[in-house]
mmCIF file of the N, C-alpha and C atoms, coordinates in Angstrom:
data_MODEL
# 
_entry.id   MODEL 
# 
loop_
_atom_site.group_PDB 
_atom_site.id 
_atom_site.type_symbol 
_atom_site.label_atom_id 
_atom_site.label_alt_id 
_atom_site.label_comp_id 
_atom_site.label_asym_id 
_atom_site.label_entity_id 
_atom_site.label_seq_id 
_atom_site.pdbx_PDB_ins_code 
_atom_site.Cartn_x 
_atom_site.Cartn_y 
_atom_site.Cartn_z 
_atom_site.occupancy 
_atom_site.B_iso_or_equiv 
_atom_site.pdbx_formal_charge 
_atom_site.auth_seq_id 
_atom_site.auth_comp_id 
_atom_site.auth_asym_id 
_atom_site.auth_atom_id 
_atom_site.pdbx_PDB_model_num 
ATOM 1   N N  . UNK A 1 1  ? 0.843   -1.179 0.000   1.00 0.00 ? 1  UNK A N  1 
ATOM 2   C CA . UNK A 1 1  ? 0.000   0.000  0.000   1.00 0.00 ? 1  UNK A CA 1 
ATOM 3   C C  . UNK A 1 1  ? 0.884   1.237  0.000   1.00 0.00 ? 1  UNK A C  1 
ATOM 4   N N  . UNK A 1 2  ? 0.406   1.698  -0.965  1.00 0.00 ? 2  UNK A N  1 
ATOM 5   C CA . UNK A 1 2  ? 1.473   3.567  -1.087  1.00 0.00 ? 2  UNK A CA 1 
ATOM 6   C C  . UNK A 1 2  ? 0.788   4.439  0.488   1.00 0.00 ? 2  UNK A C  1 
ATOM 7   N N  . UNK A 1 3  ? 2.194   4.948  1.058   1.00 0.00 ? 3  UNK A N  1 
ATOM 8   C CA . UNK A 1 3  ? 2.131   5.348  1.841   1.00 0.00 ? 3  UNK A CA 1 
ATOM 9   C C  . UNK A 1 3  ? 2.727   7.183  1.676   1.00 0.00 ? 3  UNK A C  1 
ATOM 10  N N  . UNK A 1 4  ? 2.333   8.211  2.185   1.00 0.00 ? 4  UNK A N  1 
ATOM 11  C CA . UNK A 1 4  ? 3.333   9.784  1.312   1.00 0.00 ? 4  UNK A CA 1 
ATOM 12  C C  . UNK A 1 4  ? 4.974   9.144  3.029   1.00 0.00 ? 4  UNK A C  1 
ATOM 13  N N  . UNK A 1 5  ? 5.715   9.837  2.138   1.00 0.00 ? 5  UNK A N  1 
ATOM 14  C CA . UNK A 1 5  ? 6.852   9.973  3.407   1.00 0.00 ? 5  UNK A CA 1 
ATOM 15  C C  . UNK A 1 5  ? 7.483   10.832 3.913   1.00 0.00 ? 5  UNK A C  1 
ATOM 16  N N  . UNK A 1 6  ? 6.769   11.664 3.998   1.00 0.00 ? 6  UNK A N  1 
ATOM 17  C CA . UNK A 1 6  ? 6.729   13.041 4.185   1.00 0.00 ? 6  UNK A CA 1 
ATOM 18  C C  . UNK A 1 6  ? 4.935   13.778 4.532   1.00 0.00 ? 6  UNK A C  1 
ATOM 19  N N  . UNK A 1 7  ? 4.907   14.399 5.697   1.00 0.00 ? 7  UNK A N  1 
ATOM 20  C CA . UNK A 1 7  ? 3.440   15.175 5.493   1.00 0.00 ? 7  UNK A CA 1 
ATOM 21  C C  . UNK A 1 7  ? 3.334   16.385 4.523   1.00 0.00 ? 7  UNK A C  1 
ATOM 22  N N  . UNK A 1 8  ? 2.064   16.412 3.528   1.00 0.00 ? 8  UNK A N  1 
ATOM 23  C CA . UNK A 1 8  ? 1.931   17.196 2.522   1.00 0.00 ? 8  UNK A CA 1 
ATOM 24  C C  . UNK A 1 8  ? 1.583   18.763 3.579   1.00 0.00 ? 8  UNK A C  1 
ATOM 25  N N  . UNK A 1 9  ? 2.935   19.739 3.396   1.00 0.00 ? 9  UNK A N  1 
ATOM 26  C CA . UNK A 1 9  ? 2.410   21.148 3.869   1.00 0.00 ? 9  UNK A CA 1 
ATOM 27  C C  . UNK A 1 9  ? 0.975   21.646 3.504   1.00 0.00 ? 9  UNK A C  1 
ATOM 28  N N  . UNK A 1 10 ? 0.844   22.634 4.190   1.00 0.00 ? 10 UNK A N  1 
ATOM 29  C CA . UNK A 1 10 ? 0.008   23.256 4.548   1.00 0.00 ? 10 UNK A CA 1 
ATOM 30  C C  . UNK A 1 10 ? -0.154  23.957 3.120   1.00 0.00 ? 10 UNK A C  1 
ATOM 31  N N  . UNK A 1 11 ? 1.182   24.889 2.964   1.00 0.00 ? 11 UNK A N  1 
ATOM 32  C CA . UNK A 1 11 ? 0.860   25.556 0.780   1.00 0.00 ? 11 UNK A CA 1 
ATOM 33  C C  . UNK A 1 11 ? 1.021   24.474 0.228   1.00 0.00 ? 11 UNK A C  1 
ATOM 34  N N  . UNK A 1 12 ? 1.620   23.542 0.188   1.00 0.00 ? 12 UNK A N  1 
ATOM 35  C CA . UNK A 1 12 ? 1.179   22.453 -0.975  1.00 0.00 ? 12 UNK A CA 1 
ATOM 36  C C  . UNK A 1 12 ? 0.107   22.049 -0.997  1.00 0.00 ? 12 UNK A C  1 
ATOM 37  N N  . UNK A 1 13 ? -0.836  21.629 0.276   1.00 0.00 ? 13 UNK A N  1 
ATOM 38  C CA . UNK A 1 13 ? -1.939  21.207 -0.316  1.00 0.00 ? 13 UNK A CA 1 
ATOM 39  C C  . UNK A 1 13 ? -3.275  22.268 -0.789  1.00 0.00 ? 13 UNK A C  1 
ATOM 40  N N  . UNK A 1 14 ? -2.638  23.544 -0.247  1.00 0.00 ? 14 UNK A N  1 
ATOM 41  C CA . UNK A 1 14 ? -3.714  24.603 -0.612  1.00 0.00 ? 14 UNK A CA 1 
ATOM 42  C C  . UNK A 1 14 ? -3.718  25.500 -2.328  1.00 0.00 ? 14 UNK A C  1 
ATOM 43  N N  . UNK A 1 15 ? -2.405  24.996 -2.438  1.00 0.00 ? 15 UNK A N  1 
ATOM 44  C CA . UNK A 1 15 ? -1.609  25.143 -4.157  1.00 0.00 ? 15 UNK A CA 1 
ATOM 45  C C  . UNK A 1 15 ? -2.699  24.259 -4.902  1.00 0.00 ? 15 UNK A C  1 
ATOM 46  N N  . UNK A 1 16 ? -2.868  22.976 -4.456  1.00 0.00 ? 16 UNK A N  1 
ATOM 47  C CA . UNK A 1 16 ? -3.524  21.733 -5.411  1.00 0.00 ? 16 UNK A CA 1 
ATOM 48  C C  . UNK A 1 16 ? -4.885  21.735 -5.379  1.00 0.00 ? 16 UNK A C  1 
ATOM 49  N N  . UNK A 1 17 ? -5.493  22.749 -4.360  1.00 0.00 ? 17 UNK A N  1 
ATOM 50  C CA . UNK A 1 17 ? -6.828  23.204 -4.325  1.00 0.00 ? 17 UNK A CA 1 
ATOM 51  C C  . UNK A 1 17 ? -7.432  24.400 -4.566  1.00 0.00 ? 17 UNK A C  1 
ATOM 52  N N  . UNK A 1 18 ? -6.193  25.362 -5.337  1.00 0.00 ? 18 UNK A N  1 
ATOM 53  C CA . UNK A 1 18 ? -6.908  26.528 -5.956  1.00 0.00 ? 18 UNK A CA 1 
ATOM 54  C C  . UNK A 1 18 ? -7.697  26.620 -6.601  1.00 0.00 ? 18 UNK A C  1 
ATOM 55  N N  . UNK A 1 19 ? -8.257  25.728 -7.546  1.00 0.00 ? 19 UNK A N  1 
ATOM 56  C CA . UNK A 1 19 ? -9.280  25.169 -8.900  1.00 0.00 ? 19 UNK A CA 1 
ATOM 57  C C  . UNK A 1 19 ? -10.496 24.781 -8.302  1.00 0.00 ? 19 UNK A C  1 
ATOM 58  N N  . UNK A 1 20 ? -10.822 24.703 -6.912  1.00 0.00 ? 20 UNK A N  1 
ATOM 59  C CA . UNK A 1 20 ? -12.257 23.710 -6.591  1.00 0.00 ? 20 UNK A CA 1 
ATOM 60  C C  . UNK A 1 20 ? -12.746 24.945 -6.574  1.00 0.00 ? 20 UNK A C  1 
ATOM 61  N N  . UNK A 1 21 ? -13.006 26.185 -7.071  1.00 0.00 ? 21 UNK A N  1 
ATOM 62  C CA . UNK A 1 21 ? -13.939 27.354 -6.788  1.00 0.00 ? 21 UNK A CA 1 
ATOM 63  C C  . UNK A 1 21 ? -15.380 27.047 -7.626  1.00 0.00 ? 21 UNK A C  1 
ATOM 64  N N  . UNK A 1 22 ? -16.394 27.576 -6.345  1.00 0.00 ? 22 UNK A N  1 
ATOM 65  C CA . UNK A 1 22 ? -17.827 27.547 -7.339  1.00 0.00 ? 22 UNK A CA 1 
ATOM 66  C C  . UNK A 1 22 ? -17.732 28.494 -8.024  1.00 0.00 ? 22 UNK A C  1 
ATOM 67  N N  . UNK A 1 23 ? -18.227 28.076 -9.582  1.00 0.00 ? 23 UNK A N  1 
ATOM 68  C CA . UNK A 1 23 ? -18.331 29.294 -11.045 1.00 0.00 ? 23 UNK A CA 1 
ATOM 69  C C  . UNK A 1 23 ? -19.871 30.030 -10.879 1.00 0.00 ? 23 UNK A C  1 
ATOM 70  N N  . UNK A 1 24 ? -20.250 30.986 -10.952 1.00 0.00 ? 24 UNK A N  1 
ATOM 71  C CA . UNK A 1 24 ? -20.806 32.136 -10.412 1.00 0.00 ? 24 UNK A CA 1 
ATOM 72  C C  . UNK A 1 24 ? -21.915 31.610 -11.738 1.00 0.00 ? 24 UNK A C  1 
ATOM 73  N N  . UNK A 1 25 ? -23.045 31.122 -11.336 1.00 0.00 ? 25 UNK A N  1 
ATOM 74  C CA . UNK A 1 25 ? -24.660 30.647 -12.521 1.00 0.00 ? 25 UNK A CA 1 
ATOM 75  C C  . UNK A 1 25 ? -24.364 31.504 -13.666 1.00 0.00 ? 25 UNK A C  1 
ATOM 76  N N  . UNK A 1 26 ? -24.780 31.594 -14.372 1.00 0.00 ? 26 UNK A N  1 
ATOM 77  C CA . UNK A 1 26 ? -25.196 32.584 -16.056 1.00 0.00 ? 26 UNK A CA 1 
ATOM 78  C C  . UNK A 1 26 ? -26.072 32.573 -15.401 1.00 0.00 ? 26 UNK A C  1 
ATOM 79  N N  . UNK A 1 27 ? -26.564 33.669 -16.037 1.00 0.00 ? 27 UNK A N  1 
ATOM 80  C CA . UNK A 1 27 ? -27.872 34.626 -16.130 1.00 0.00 ? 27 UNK A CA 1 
ATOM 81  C C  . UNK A 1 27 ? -28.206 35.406 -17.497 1.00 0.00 ? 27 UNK A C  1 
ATOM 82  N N  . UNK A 1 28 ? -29.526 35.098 -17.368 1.00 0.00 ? 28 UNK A N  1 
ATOM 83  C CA . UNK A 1 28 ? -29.632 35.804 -18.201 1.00 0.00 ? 28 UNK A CA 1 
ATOM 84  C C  . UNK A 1 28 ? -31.277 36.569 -17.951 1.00 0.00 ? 28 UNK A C  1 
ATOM 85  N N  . UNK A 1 29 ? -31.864 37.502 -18.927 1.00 0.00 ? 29 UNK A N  1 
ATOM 86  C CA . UNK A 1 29 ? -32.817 38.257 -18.664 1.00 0.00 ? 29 UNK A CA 1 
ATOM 87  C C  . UNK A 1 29 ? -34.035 37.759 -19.533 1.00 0.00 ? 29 UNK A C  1 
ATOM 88  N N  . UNK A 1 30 ? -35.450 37.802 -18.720 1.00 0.00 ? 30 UNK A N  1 
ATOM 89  C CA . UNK A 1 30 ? -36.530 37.291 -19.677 1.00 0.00 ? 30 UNK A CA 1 
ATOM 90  C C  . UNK A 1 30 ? -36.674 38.274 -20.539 1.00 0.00 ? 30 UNK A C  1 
ATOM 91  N N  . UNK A 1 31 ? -37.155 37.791 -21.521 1.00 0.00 ? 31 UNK A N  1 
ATOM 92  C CA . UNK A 1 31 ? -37.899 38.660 -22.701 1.00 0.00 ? 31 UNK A CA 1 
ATOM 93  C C  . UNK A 1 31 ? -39.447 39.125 -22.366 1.00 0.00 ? 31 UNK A C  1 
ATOM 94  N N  . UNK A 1 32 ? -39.743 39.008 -21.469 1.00 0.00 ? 32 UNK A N  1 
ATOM 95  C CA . UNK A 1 32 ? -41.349 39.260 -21.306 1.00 0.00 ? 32 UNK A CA 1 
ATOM 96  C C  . UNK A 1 32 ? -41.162 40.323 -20.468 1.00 0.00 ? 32 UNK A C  1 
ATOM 97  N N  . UNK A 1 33 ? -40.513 39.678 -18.974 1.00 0.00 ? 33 UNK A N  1 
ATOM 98  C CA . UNK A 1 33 ? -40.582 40.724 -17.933 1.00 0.00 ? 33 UNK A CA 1 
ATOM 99  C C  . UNK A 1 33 ? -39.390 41.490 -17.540 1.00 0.00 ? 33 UNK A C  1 
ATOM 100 N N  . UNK A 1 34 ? -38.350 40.966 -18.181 1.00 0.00 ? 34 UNK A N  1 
ATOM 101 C CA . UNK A 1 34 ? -37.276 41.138 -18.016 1.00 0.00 ? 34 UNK A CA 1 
ATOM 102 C C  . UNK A 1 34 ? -36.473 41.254 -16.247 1.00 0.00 ? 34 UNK A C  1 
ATOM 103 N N  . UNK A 1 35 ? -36.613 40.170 -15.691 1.00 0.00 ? 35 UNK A N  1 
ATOM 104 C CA . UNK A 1 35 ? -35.991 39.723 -14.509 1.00 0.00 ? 35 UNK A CA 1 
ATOM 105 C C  . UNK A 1 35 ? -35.213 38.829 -14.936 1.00 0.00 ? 35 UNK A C  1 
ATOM 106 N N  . UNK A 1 36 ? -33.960 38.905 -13.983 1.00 0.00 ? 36 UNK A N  1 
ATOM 107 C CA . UNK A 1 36 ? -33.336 37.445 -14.386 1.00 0.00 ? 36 UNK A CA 1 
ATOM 108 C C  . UNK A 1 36 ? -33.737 36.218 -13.972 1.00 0.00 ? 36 UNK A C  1 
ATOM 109 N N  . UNK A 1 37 ? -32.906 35.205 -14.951 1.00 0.00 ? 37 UNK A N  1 
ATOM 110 C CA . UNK A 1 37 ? -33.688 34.096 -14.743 1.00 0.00 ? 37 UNK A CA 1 
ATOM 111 C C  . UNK A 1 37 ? -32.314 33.205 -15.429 1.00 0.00 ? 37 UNK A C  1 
ATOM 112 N N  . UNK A 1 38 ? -32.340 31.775 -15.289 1.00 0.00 ? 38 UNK A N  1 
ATOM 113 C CA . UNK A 1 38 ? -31.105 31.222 -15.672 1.00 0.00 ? 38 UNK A CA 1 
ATOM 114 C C  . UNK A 1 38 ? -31.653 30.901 -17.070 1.00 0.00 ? 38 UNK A C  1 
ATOM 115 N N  . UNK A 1 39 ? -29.915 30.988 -17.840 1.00 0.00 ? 39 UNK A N  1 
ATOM 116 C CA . UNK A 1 39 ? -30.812 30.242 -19.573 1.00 0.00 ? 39 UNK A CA 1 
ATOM 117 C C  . UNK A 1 39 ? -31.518 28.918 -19.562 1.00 0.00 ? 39 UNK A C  1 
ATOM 118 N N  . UNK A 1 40 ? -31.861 28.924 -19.865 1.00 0.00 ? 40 UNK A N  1 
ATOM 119 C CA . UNK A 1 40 ? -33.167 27.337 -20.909 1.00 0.00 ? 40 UNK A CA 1 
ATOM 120 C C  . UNK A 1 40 ? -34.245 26.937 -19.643 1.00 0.00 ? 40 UNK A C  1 
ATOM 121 N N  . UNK A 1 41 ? -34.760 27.444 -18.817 1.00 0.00 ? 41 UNK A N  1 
ATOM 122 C CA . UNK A 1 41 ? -35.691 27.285 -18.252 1.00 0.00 ? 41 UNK A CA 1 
ATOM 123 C C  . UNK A 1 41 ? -36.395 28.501 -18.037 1.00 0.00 ? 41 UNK A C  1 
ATOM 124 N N  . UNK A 1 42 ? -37.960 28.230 -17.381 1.00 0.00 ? 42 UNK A N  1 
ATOM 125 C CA . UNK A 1 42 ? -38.943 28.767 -17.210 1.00 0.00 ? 42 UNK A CA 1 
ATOM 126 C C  . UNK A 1 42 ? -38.583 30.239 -16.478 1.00 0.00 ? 42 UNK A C  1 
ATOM 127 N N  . UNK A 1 43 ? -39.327 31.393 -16.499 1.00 0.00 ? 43 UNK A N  1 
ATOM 128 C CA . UNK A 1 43 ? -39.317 32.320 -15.455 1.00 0.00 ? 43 UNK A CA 1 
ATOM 129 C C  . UNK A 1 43 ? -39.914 32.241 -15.020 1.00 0.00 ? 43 UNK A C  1 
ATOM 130 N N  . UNK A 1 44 ? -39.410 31.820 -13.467 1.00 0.00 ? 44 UNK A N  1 
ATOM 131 C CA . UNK A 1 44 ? -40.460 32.210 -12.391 1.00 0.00 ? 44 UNK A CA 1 
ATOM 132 C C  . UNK A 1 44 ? -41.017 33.261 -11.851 1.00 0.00 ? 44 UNK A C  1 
ATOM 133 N N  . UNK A 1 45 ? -41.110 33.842 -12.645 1.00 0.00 ? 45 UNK A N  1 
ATOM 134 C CA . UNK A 1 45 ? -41.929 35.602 -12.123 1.00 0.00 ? 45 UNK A CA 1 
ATOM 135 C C  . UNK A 1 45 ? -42.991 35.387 -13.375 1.00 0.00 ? 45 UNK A C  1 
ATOM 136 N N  . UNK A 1 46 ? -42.431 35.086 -14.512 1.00 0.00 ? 46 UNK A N  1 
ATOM 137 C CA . UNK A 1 46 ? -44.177 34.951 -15.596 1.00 0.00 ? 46 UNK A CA 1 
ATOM 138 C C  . UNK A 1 46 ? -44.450 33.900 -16.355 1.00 0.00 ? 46 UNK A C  1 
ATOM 139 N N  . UNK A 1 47 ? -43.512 32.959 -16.080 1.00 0.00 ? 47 UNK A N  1 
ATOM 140 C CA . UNK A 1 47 ? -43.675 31.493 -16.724 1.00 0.00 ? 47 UNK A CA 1 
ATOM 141 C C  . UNK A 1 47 ? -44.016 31.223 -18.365 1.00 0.00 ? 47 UNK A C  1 
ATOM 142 N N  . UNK A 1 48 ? -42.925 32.350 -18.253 1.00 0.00 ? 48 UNK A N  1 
ATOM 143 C CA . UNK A 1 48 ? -42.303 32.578 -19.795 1.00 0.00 ? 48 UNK A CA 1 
ATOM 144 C C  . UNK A 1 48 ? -41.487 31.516 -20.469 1.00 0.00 ? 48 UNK A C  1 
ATOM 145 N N  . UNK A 1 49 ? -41.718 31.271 -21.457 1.00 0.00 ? 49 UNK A N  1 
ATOM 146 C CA . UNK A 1 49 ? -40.504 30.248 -21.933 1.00 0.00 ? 49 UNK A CA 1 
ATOM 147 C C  . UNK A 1 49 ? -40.343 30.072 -23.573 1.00 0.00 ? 49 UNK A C  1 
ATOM 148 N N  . UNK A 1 50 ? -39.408 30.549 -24.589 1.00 0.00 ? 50 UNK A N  1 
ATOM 149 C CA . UNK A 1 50 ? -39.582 30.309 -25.691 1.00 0.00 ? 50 UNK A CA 1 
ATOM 150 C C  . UNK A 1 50 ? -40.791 31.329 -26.335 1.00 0.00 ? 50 UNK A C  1 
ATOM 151 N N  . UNK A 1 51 ? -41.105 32.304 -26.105 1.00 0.00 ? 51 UNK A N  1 
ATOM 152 C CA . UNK A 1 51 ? -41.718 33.021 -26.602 1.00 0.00 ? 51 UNK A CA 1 
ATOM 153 C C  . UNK A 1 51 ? -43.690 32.524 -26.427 1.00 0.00 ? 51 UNK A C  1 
ATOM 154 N N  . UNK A 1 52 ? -43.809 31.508 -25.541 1.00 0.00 ? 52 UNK A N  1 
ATOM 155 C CA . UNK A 1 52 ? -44.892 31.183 -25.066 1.00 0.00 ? 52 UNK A CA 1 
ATOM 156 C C  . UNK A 1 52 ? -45.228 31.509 -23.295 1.00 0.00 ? 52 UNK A C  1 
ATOM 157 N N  . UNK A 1 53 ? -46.583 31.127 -22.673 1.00 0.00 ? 53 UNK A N  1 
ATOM 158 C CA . UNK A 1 53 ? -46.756 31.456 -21.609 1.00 0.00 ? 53 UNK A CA 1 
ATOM 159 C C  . UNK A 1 53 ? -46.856 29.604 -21.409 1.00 0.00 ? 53 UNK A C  1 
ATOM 160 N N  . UNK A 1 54 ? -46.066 28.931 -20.387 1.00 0.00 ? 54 UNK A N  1 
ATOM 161 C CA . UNK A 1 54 ? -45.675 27.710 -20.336 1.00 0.00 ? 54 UNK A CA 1 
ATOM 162 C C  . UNK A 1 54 ? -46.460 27.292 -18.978 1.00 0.00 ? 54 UNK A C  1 
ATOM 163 N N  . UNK A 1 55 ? -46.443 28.081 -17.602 1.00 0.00 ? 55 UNK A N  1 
ATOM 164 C CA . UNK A 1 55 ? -47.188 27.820 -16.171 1.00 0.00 ? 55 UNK A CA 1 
ATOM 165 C C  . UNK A 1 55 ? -47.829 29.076 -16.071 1.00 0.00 ? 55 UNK A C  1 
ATOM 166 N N  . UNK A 1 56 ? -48.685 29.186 -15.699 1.00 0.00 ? 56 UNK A N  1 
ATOM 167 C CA . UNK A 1 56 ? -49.461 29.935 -14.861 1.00 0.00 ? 56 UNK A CA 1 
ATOM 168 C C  . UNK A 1 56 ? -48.989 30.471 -13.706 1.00 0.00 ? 56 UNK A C  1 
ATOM 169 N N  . UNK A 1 57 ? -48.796 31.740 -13.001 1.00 0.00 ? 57 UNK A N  1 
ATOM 170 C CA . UNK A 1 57 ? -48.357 31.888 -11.897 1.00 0.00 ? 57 UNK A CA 1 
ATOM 171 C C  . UNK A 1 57 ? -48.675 32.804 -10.973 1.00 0.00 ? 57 UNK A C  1 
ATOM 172 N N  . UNK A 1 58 ? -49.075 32.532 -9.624  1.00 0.00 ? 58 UNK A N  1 
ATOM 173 C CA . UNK A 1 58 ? -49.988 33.007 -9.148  1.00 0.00 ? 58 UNK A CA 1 
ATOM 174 C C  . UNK A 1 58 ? -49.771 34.703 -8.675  1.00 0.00 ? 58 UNK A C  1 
ATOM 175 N N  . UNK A 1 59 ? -50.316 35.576 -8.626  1.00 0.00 ? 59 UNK A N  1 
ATOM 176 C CA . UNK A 1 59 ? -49.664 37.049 -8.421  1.00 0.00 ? 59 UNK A CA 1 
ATOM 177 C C  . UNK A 1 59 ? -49.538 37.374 -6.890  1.00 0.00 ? 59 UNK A C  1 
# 
């Protein structure tokens, strides 16, 4: 069984974990009401979608 022979420092292992960052959603804006809303799904403020009214939503 591989064993390290040496303990991995403290900047080395924080060097090899610069990359795990969460990437910040897209957004984008409806065409109806213009709130944001993420691309390729519904708006939940008018249940807009594709240039149709897709849900109903209550005011």
């Amino acid at each position: 069984m591989a064993v390290p022979k040496r303990k991995v420092s403290r900047t080395r292992r924080d060097k090899r974990r610069t990359h795990w960052k969460a990437k910040k959603p897209a957004i984008s804006v409806c065409p109806n009401c213009q709130s944001p809303k993420l691309p390729h799904r519904v708006c939940k403020y008018c249940g807009f979608y594709k240039g149709k009214t897709v849900v109903e939503v209550e005011a």
